[in-house]
N, C-alpha and C positions, 0 to 999 in steps of 0.2 A: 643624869647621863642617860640617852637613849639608848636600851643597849640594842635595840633592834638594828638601829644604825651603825654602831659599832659592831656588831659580831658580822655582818659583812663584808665590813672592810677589813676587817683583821685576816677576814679566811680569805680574801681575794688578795691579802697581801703578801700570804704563806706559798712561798716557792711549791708549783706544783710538777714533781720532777718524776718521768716516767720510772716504770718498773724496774728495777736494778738489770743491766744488760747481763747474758749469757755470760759464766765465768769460769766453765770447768773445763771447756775446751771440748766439750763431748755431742758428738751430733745430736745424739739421739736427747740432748737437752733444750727443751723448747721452753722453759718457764726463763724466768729475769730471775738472775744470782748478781754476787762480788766476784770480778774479776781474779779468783784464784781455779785453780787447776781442780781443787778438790771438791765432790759430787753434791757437799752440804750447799746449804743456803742461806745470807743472813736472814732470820724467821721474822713476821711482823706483828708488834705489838700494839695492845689496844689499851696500856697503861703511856702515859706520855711525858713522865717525871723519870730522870737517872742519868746522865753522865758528867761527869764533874771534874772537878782539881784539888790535891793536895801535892804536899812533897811527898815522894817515895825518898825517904832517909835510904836506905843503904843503897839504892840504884845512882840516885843525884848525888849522895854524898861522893861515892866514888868517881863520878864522872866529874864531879868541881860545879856539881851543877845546884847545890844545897844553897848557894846566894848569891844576891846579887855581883853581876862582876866589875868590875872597874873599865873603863875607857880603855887602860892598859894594857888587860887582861883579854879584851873581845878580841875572840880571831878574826885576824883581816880576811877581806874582800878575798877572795881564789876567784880564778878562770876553771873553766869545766873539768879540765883534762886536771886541776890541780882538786878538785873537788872527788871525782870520783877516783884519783889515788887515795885522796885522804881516807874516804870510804869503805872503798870493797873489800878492806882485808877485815869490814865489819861485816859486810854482809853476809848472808849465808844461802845455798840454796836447802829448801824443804822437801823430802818426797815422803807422801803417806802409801801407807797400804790399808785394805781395809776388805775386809770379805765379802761377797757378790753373790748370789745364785746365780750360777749357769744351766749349762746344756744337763737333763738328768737330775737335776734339782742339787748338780756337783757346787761347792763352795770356790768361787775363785775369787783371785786376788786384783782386787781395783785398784790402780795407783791415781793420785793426784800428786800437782807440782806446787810450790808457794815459796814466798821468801820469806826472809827474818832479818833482825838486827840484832846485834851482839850487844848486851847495852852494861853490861859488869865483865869483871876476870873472872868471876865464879860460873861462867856461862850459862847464863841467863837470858834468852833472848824473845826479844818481843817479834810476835807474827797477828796474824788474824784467826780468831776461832775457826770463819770455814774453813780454816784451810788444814787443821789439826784436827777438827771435831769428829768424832765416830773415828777415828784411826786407830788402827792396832798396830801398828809398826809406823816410828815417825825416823827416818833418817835424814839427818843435817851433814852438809858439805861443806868445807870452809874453802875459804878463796885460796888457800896452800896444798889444799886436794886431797886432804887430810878428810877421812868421813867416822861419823858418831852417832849412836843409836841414843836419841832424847827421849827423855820423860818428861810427859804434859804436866806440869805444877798445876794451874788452872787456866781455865777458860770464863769467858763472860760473852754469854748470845746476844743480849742488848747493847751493846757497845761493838759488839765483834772485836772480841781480843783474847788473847790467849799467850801467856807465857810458856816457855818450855825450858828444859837445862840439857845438856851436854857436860859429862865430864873428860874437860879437856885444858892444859896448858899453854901457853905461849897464842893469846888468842888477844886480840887486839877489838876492846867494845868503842860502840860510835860515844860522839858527843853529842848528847840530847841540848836543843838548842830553846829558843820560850817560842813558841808558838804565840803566846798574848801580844809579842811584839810585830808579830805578820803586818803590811801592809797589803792592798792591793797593788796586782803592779809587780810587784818584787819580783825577782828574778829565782826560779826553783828546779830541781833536777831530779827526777827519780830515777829510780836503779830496784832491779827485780830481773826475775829468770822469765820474762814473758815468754811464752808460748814454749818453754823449757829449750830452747834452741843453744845449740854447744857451742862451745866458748867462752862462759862466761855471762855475767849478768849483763841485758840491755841497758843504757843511760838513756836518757832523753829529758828534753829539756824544755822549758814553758813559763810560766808564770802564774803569778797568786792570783787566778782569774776573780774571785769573789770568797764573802769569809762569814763564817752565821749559816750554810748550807743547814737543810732539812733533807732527807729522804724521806717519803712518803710511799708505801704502800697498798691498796686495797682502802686508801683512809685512816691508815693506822702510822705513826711516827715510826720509824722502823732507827735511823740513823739522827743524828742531831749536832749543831756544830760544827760543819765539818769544812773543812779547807776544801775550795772547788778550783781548780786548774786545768793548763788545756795542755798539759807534759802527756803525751801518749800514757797510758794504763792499759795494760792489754792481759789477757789468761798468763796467770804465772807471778805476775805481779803483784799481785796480792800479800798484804804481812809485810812489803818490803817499805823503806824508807820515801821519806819527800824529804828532801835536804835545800838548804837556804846558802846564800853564797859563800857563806864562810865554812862550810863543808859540815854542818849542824842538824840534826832530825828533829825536823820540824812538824815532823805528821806522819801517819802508816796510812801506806796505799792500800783502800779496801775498795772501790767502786766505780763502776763507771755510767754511765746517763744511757738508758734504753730509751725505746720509740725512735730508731735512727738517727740519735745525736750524735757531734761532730765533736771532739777535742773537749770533750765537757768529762772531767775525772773528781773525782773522791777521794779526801784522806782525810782521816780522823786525827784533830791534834795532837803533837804528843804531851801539852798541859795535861788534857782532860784523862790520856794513856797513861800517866805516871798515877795517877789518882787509882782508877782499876788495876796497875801492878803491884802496888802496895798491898792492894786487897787480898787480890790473887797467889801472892806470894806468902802472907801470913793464913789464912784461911782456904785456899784454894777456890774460892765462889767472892762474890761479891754482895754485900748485905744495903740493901739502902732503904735511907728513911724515904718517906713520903704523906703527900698530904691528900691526895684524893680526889686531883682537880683535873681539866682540860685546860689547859691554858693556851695563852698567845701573848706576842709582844707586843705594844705599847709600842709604835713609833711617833719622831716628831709632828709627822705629815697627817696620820689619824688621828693626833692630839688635838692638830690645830681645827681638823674637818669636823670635829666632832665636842669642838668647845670644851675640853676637859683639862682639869686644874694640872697636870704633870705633865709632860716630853715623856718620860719614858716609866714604866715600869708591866708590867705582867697582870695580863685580864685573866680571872674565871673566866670562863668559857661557860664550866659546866663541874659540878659539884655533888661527888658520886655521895650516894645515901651510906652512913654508917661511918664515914670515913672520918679523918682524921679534924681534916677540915669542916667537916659537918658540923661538929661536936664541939666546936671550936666556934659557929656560927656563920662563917664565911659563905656568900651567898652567889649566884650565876651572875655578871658582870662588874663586881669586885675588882679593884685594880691594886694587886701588889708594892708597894716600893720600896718596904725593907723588911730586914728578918734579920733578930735582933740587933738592932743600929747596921746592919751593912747594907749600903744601897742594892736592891736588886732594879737592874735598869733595862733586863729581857729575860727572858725563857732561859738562857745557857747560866746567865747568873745565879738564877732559883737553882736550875738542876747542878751545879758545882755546890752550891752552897748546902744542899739536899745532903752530897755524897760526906762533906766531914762533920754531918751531923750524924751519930748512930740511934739506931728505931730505941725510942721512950725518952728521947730528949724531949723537952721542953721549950719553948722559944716562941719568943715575941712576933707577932707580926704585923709590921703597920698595912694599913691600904687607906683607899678611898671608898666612899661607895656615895654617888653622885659627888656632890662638892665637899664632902664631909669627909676630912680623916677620922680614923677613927684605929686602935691599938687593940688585939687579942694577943691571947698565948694558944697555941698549939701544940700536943704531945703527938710528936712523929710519932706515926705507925711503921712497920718494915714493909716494904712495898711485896704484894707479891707475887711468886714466879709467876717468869710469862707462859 
């Protein structure tokens, strides 16, 4: 395999997606943030392995959402107006407060806006880290005008997610829907407090423009995965749902496309989100293995340009010294395709399959390296903070 010729194409095949657009709604904000109200930023990373899938047991379990459902079971098709009833008595709106130096070097109080989903009866609900992160005061509002002072469980800056709880009764959570099943195409509706305007949360509506999103940085992976749609996301929206016809949360609206793009938005699946609430909620952080590489994906079309034995799986790029994969012998244009026996067929694969392994497992991994498979074992290291 040339890898000269392939690292190339790979990097000219990686979505090159401008600066995360302004999101706090603050003039005097001039850098690219997530479209939330609050003054944080999602941060960019220069490690390129973490976001994943498992079942969250106690969130799916209570939602019906622990297995597969039956034909009989899937909620029907809804109209818009049936969609965001089923909804908003799930949504919530968020206000932070958070301490400022003013005039005199006085401390004053910054507020930010953001949404949330209700996603248990033990009120639990899923938002965006910017939108919680650095807050000293989080108050949640529910659709019945009922309001509660939440406590942050956990946050996670690499994924941008952040749980928080309300102690409160008679609270009605969404139904998490499988994001795996997305097409292009499909029909989706988001709902959030953009730009914090009364009345109630904004809906808007669009479709599943594209699915495998990257957010990029400065060159560093910042976002990964991510459901791209052209449903309005504007300041405020942030944290809140992407929901699918059948009135289901499909994704948490975290972004929107800078450099003067048009109708190009961000949500991070809710697969890969039940993976980090699981975390978040037992530990408050998120712990993950990792192997120490740059990777890229392996598509059909650099397979074929570039004469290599697989369709799909996961290139080195580039293979940090000391690491896990070092020591393991795994070398710069190395191509992934499974770990232990599960196909990995791209980058999201590896990084899900990463997260239900915990750091000093053990585990197989086949690649190629020219036309030659060839099988190691590698002992995850815990990746670390960014």
């Amino acid at each position: 395999m040339k890898t000269r010729v392939l690292l190339p194409l790979l990097v000219a095949a990686a979505l090159a997606v401008a600066f995360l657009a302004a999101a706090c709604g603050n003039d005097n904000e001039s850098t690219a943030s997530p479209p939330g109200t609050s003054a944080s930023a999602v941060p960019a990373s220069s490690v390129t392995e973490g976001a994943a899938v498992v079942e969250n047991v106690s969130i799916v379990k209570a939602l019906g959402g622990a297995r597969e459902l039956t034909a009989a079971e899937t909620p029907a098709a809804l109209n818009t107006v049936g969609i965001v009833q089923t909804l908003r008595p799930s949504v919530v709106h968020i206000q932070t407060e958070l301490a400022s130096e003013g005039l005199f070097t006085m401390l004053m109080p910054a507020t930010g806006v953001g949404t949330g989903s209700i996603v248990d009866t033990e009120g639990h609900i899923l938002t965006n880290n910017h939108v919680v992160e650095g807050a000293q005061k989080v108050t949640v509002a529910l659709d019945d005008g009922r309001t509660f002072q939440a406590t942050v469980l956990g946050t996670d800056r690499l994924t941008d997610l952040a749980v928080i709880k309300i102690d409160a009764d008679g609270i009605t959570p969404a139904r998490l829907g499988d994001s795996d099943a997305l097409q292009v195409g499909e029909d989706v509706v988001a709902i959030g407090f953009a730009l914090d305007l009364e009345g109630g949360p904004t809906v808007t509506k669009g479709v599943v423009s594209a699915l495998g999103r990257s957010l990029e940085e400065s060159g560093f992976l910042t976002l990964d995965n991510l459901i791209q749609t052209d449903a309005s996301i504007n300041p405020g929206n942030s944290g809140g749902p992407l929901v699918n016809a059948r009135g289901e949360v499909i994704g948490v609206n975290t972004a929107v496309a800078g450099g003067g793009a048009q109708g190009i938005g961000f949500a991070i699946p809710i697969n890969d989100a039940k993976a980090i609430v699981a975390q978040l909620l037992q530990d408050g952080s998120v712990h993950r293995s990792y192997l120490g590489i740059l990777l890229a994906t392996v598509t059909p079309g650099i397979a074929r340009a570039n004469d290599l034995p697989m369709e799909r799986g996961v290139l080195v790029r580039s293979v940090e010294p000391g690491t896990p994969a070092s020591r393991a012998g795994l070398q710069d244009g190395d191509i992934i395709v499974s770990m232990d026996g599960q196909d990995i067929r791209n980058s999201s694969a590896l990084l899900r399959f990463l997260l239900t392994k915990p750091p000093g497992t053990t585990v197989t991994v086949d690649y190629y390296r020219g036309n030659t498979k060839s099988t190691t074992e590698v002992t995850l290291g815990e990746r670390p903070s960014p």
